[in-house]
C-alpha atoms as a printed R data frame, in Angstrom:
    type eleno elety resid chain resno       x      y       z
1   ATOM     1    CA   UNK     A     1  36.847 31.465  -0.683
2   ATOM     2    CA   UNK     A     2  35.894 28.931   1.439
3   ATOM     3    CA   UNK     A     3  33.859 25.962   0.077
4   ATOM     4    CA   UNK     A     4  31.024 24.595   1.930
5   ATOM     5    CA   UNK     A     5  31.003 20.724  -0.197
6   ATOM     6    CA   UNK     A     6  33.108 18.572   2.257
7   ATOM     7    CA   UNK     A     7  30.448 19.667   4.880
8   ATOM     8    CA   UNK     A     8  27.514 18.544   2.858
9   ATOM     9    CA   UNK     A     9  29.061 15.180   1.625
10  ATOM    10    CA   UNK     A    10  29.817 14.556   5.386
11  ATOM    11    CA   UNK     A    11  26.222 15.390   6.253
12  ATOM    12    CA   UNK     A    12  24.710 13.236   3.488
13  ATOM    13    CA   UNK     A    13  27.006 10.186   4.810
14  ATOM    14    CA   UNK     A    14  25.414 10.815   8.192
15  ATOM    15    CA   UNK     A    15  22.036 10.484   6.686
16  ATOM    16    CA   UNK     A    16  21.090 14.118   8.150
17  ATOM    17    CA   UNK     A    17  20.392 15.424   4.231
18  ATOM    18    CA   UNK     A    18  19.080 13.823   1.444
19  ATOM    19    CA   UNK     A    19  20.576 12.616  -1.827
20  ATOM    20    CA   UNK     A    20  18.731 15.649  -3.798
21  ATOM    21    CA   UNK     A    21  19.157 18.392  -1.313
22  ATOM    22    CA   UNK     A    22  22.845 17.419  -1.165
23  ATOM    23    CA   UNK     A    23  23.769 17.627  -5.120
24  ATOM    24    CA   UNK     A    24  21.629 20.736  -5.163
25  ATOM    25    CA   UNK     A    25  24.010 22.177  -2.385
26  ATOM    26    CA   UNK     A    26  26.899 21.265  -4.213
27  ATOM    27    CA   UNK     A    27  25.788 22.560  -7.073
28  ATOM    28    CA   UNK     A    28  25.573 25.524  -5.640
29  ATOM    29    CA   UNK     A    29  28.710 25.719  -3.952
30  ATOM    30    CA   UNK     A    30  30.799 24.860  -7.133
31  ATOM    31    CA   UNK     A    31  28.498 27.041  -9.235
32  ATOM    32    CA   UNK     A    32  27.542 24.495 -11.940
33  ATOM    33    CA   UNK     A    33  24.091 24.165 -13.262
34  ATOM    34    CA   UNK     A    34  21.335 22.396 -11.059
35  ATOM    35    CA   UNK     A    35  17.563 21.652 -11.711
36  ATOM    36    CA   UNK     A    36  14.923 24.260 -10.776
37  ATOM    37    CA   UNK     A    37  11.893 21.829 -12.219
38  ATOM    38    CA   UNK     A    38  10.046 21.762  -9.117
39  ATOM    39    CA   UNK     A    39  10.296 25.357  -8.422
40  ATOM    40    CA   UNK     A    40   9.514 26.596 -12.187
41  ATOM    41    CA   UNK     A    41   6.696 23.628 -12.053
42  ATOM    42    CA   UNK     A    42   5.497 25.348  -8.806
43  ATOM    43    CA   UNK     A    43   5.581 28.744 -10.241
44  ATOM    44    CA   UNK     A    44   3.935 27.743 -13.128
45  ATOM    45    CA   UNK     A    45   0.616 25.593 -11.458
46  ATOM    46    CA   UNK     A    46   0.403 29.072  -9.596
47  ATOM    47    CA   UNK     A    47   0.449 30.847 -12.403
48  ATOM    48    CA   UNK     A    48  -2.338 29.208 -13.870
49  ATOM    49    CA   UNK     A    49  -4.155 29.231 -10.428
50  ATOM    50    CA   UNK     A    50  -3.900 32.971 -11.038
51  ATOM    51    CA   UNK     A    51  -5.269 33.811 -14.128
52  ATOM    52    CA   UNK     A    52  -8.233 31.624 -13.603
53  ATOM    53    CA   UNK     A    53  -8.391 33.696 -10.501
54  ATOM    54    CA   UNK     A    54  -8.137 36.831 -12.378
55  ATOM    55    CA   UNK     A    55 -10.904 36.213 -15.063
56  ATOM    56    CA   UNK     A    56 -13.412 34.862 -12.693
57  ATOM    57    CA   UNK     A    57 -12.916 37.703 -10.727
58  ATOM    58    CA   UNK     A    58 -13.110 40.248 -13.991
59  ATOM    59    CA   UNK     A    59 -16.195 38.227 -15.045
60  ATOM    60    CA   UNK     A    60 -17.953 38.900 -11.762
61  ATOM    61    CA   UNK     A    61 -17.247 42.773 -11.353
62  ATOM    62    CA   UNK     A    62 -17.872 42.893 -15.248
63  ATOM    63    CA   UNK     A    63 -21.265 40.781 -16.052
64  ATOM    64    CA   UNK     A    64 -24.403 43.040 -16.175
65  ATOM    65    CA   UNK     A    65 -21.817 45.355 -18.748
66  ATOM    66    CA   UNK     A    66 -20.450 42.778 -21.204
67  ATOM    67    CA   UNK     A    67 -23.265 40.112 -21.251
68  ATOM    68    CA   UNK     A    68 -23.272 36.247 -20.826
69  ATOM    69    CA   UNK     A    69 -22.728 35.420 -24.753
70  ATOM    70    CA   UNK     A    70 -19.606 37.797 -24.556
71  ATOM    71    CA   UNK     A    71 -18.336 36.049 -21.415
72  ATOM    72    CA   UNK     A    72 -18.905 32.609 -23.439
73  ATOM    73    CA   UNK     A    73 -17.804 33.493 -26.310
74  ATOM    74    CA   UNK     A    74 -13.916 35.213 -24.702
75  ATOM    75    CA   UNK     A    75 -13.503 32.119 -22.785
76  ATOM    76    CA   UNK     A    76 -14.456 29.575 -25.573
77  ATOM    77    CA   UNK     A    77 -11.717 31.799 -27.205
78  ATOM    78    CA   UNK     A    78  -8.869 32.037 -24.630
79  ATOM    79    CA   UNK     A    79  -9.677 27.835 -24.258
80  ATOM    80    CA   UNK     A    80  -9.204 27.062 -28.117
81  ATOM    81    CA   UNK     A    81  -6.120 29.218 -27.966
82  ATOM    82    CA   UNK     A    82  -4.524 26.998 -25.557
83  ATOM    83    CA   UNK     A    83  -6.081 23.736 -26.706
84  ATOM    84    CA   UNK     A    84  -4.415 24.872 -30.336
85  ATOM    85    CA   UNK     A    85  -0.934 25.832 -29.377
86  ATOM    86    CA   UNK     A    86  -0.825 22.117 -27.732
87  ATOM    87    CA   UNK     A    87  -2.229 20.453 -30.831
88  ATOM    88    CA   UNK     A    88  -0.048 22.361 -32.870
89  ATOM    89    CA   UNK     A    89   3.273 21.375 -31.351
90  ATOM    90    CA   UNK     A    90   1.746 17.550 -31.545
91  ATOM    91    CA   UNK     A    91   0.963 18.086 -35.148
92  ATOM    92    CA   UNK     A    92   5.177 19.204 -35.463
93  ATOM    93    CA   UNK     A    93   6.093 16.006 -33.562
94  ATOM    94    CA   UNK     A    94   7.679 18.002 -30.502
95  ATOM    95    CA   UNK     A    95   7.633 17.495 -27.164
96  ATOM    96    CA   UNK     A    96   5.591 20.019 -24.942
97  ATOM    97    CA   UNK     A    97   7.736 21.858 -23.077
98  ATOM    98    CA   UNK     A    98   6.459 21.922 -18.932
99  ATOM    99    CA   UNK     A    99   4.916 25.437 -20.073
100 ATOM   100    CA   UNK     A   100   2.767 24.230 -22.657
101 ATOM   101    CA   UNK     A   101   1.694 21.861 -20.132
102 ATOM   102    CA   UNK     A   102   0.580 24.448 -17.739
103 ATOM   103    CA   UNK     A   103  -1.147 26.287 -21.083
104 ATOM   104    CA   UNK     A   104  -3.261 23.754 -21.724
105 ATOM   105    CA   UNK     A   105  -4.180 22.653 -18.404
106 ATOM   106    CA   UNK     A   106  -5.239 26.506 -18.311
107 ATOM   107    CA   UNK     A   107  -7.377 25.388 -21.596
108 ATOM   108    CA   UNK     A   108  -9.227 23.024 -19.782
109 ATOM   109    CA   UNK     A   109  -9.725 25.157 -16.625
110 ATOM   110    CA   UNK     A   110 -11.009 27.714 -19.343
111 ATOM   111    CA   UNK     A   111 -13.242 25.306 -20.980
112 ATOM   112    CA   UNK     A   112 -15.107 23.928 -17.594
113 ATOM   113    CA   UNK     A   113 -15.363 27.613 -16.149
114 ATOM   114    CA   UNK     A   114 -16.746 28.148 -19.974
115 ATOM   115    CA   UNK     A   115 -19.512 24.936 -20.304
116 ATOM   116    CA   UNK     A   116 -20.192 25.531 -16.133
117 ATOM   117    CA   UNK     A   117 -21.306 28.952 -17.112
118 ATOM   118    CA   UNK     A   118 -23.092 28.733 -20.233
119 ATOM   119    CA   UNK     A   119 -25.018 26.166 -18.411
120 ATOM   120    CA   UNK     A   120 -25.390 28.064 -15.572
121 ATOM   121    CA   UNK     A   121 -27.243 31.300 -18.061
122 ATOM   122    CA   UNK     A   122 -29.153 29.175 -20.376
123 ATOM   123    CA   UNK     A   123 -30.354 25.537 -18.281
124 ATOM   124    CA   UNK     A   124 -29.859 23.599 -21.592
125 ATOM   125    CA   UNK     A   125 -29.782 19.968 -19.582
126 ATOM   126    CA   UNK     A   126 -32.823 21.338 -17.150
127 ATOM   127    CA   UNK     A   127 -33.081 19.465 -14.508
128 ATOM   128    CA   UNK     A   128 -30.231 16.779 -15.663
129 ATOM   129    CA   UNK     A   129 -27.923 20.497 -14.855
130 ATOM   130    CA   UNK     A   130 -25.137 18.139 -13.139
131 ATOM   131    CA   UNK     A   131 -24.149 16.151 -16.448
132 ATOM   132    CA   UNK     A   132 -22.231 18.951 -17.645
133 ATOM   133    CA   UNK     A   133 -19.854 17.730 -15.062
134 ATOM   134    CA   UNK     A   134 -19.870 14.445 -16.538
135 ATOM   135    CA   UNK     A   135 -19.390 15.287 -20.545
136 ATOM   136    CA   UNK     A   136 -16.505 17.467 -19.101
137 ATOM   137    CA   UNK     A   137 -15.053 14.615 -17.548
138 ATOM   138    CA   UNK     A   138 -14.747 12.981 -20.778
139 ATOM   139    CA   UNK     A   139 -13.785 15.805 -22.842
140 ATOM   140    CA   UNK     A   140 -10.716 16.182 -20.742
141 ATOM   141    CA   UNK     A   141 -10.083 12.490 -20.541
142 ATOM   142    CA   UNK     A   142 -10.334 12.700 -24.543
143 ATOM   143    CA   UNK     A   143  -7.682 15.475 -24.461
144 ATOM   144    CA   UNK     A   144  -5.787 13.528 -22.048
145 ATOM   145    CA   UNK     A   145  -5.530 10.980 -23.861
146 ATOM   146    CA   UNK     A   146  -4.894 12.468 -27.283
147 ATOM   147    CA   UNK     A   147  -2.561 15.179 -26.043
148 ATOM   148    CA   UNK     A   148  -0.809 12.925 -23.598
149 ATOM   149    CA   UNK     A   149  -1.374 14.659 -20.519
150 ATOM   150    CA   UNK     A   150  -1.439 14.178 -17.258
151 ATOM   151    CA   UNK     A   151  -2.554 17.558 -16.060
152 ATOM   152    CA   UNK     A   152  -5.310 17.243 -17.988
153 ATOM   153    CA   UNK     A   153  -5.871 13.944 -16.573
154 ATOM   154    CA   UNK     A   154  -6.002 15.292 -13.645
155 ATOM   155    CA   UNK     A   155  -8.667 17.967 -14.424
156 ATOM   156    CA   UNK     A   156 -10.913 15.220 -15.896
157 ATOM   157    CA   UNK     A   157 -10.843 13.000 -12.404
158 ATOM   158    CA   UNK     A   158 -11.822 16.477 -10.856
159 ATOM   159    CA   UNK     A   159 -14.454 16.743 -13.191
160 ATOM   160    CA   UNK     A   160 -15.554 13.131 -12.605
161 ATOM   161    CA   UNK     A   161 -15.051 13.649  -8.564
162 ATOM   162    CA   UNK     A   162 -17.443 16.641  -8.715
163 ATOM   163    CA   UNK     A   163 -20.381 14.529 -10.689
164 ATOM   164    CA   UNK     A   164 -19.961 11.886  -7.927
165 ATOM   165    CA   UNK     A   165 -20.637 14.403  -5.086
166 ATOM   166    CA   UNK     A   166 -23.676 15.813  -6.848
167 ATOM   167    CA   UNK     A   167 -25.365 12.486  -8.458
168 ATOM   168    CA   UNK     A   168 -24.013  9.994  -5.911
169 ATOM   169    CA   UNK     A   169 -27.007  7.911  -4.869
170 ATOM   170    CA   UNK     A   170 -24.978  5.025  -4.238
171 ATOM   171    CA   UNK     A   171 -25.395  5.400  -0.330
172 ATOM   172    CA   UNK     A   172 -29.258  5.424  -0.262
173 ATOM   173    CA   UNK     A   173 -28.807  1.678  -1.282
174 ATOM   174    CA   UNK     A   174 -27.087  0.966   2.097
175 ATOM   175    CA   UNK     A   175 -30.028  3.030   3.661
176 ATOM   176    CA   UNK     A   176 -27.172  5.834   5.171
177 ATOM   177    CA   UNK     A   177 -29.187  8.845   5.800
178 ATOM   178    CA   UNK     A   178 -26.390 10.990   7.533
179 ATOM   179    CA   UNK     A   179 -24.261 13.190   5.518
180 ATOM   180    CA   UNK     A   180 -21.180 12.038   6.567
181 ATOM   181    CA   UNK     A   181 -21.992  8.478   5.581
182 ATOM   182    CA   UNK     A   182 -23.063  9.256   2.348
183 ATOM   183    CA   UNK     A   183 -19.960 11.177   1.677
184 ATOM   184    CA   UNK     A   184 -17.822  8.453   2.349
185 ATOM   185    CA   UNK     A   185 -20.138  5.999   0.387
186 ATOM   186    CA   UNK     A   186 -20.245  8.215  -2.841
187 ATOM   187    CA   UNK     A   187 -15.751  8.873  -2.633
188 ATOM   188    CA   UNK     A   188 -15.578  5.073  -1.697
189 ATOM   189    CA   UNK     A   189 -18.019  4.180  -5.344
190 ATOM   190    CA   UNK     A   190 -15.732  7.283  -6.723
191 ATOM   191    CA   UNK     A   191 -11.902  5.584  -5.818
192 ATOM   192    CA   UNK     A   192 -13.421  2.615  -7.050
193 ATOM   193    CA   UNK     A   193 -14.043  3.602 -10.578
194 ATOM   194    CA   UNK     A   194 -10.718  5.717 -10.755
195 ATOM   195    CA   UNK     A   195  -9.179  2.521  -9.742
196 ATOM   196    CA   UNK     A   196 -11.101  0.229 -12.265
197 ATOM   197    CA   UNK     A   197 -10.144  3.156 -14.632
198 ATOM   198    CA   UNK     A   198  -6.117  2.357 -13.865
199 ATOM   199    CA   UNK     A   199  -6.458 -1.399 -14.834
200 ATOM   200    CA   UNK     A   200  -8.493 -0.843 -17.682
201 ATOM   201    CA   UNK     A   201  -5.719  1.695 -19.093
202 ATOM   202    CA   UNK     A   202  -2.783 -0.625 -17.592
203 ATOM   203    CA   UNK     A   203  -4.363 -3.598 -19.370
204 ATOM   204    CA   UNK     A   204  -4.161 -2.029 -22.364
205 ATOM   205    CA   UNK     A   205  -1.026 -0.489 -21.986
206 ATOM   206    CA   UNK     A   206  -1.534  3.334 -21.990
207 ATOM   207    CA   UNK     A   207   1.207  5.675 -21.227
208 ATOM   208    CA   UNK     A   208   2.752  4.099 -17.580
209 ATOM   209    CA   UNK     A   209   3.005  7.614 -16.266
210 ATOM   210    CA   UNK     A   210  -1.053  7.814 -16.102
211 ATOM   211    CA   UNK     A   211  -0.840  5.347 -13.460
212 ATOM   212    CA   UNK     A   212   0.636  7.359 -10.874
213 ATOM   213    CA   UNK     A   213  -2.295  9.962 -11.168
214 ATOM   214    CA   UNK     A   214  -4.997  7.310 -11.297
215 ATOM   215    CA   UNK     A   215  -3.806  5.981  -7.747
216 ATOM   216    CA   UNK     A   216  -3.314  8.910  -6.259
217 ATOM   217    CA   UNK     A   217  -6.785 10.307  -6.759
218 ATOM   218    CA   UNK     A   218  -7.986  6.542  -6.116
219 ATOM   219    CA   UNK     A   219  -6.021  6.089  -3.260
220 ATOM   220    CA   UNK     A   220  -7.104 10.249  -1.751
221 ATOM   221    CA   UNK     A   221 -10.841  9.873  -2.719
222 ATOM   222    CA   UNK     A   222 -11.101  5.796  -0.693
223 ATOM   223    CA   UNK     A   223  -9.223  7.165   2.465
224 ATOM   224    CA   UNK     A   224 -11.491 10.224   2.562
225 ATOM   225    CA   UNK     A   225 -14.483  8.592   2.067
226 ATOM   226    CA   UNK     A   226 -13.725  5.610   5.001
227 ATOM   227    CA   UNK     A   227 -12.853  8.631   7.231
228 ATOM   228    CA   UNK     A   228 -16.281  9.880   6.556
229 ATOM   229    CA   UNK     A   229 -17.759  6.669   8.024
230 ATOM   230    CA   UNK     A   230 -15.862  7.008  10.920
231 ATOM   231    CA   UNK     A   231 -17.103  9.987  11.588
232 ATOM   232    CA   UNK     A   232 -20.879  9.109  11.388
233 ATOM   233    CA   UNK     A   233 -21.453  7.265  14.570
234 ATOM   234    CA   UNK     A   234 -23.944  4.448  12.591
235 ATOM   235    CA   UNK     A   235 -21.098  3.520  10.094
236 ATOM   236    CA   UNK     A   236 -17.762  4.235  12.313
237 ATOM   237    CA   UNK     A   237 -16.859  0.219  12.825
238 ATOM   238    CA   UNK     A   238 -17.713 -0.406   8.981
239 ATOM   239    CA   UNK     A   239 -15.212  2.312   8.545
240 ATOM   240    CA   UNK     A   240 -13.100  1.757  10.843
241 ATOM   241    CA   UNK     A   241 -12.486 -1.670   8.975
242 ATOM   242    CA   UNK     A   242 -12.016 -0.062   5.684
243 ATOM   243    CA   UNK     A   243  -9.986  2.315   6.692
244 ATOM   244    CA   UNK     A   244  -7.561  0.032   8.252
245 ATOM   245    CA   UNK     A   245  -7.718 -2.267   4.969
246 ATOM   246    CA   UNK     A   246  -7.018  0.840   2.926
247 ATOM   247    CA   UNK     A   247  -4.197  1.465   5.052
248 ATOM   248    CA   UNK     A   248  -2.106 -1.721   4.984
249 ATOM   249    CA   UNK     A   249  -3.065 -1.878   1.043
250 ATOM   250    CA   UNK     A   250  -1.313  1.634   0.752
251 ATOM   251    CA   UNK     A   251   1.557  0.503   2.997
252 ATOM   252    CA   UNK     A   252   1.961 -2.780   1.065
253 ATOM   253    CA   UNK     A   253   2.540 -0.560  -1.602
254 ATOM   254    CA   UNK     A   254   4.782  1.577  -0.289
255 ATOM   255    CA   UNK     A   255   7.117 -1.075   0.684
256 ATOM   256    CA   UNK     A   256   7.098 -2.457  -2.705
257 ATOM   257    CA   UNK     A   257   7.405 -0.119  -4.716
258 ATOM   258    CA   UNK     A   258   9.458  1.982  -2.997
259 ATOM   259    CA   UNK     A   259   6.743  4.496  -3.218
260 ATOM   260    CA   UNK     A   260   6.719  6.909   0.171
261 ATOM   261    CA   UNK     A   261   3.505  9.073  -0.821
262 ATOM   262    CA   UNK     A   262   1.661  5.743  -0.221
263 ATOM   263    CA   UNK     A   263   3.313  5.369   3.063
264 ATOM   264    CA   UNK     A   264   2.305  8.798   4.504
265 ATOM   265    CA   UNK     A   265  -1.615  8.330   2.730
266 ATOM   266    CA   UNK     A   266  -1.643  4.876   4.214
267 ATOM   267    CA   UNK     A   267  -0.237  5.734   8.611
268 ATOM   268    CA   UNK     A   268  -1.602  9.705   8.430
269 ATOM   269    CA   UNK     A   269  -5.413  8.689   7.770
270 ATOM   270    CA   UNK     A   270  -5.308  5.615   9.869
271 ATOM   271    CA   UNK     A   271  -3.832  7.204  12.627
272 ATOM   272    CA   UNK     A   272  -6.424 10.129  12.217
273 ATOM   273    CA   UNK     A   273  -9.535  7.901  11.700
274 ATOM   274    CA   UNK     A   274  -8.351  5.679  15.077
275 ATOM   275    CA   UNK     A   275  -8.307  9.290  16.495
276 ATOM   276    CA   UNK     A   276 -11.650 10.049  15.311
277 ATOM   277    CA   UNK     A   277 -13.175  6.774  16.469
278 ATOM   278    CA   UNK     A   278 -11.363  7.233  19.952
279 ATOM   279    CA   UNK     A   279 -12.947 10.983  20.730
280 ATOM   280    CA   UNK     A   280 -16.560  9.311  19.597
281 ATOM   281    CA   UNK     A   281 -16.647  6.204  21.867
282 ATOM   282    CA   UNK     A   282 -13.993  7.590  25.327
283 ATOM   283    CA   UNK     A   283 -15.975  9.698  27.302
284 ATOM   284    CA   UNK     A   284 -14.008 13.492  26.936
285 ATOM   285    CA   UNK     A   285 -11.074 13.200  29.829
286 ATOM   286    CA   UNK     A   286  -6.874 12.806  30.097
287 ATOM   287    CA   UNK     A   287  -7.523  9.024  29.035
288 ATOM   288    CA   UNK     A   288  -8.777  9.788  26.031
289 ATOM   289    CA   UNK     A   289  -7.051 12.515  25.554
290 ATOM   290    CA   UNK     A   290  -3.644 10.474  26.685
291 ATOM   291    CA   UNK     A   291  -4.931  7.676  24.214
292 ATOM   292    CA   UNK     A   292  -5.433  9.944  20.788
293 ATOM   293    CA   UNK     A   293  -1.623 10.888  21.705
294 ATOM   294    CA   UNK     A   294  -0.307  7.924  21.705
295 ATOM   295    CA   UNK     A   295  -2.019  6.761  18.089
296 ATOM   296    CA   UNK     A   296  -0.073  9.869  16.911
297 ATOM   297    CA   UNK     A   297   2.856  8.839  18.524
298 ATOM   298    CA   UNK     A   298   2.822  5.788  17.223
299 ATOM   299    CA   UNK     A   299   1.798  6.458  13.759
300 ATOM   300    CA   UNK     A   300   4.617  9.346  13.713
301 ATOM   301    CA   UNK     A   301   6.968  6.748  14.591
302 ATOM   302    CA   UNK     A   302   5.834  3.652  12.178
303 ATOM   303    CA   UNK     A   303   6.068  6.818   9.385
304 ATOM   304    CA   UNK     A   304  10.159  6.902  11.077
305 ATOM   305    CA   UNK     A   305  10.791  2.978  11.070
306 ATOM   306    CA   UNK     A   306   9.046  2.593   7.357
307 ATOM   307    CA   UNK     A   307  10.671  5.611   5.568
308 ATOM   308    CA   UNK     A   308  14.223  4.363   7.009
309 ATOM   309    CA   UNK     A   309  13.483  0.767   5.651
310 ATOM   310    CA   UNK     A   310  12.307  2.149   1.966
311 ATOM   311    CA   UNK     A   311  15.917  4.630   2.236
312 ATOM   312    CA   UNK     A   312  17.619  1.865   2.563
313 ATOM   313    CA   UNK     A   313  15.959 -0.346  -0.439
314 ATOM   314    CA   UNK     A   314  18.346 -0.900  -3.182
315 ATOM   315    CA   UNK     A   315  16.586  1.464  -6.011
């Protein structure tokens, strides 16, 4: 039987496939063991997507006959079922296992949906409805924390990203009256605490792999929001500005720390916020038109020239 390898080392020499795709391949090929993490990872977050799917769905076609206090009281359980077979395994001294990740993350999907609705039925904060947001926030920071997880993590600075697009006043200080600018005020206020978060927990040295989530979200939430000034005429040059300062930040990073994701954040919203800013100000025509092509030519090929100078960094 003819074996594929010597094709695949020959095309990872060439630089045509990557170091990861190519030991996959030859895994393959000689029929040894290889990694399926991202896959079963993949399978697994859509797992979870599903079933939360699934009971919102059974809770909607299913209200007026089981009652709100049942619904409460079935996700309160299915949420301390996860939440305990996570503090369990800490309590043995084990390591989670990915799935028990994915459980509890399901836990504290089942616990917002849970607070969200109970709130939603009985109007215990009145008019203050919002903060539920907010003590859900912490209550899956808490968890994150104690359960060492970065899911969870991850659910809490959705949490906290929701109360900033609901009680974000922030922009009415900088008298922006157009939706689009107070978007991008409130993400801008938003990255900034996330990021404020990540030194606080680097200065006092919390788990290292918490500081990949923290950026990401800061880095997502301060590109989106200067892309929302750009696209309200009144603030477009102030975001302009920021976005571009953003940008080289993120590429700065990149570089150093060998980090591509940065790279791609950093180019991809630059290139479309000068895109944005271009169709605003040109009057519609093939300039323009010719112009907004070339920013994604050239960001397209700066993404080229920067990912072939971090392949070739020493690791």
């Amino acid at each position: 039987m003819h074996s594929l390898e010597p094709e695949y080392l020959e095309l990872h020499a060439d630089g045509e496939i990557a170091a990861a795709a190519t030991s996959r391949a030859v895994a393959l090929e000689r029929g040894t063991d290889f990694s399926v993490f991202q896959e079963l990872r993949v399978a697994l977050y859509a797992s979870v997507a599903a079933i939360t799917s699934g009971v919102a769905i059974l809770l909607a076609k299913n209200l007026d006959r089981i009652g709100p206090l049942t619904v409460i009281l079935a996700l309160a359980v299915v949420a301390a079922a996860c939440y305990g077979s996570a503090w369990r395994t800490r309590r043995r001294g084990e390591a989670r296992s990915l799935g028990g990740d994915y459980v509890l993350l399901l836990g504290a999907l089942m616990l917002s949906a849970d607070v969200g609705y109970a709130e939603s039925q009985f109007h215990w904060l009145g008019s203050h409805w919002s903060w539920h947001l907010l003590i859900l926030a912490a209550l899956h920071a808490g968890t994150a924390y104690v359960l060492n997880s970065r899911l969870v993590l991850s659910a809490s600075l959705a949490t906290l990203a929701g109360w900033f697009g609901v009680e974000g006043n922030w922009s009415a200080l900088l008298h922006i009256d157009g939706t689009p600018g107070r978007a991008g005020v409130q993400a801008i206020v938003y990255g900034g605490v996330v990021f404020a978060w990540r030194e606080v927990h680097r200065h006092l040295r919390g788990n290292p792999a918490f500081l990949y989530v923290f950026e990401n979200f800061a880095a997502n939430a301060g590109f989106c929001g200067a892309l929302a000034l750009c696209f309200a005429g009144e603030t477009r040059l102030v975001g302009l500005v920021v976005l571009v300062s953003f940008a080289l930040a993120s590429i700065h990073k990149a570089l150093r720390g060998n980090q591509e994701i940065f790279l791609i954040y950093g180019i991809c919203y630059a290139s479309l916020g000068l895109c944005s800013v271009e169709a605003q100000v040109l009057p519609f025509g093939l300039f323009a038109a010719l112009l907004e092509l070339a920013t994604v030519v050239a960001g397209v090929t700066l993404l080229w020239v920067f990912h072939q100078r971090i392949k070739a960094a020493p690791a």
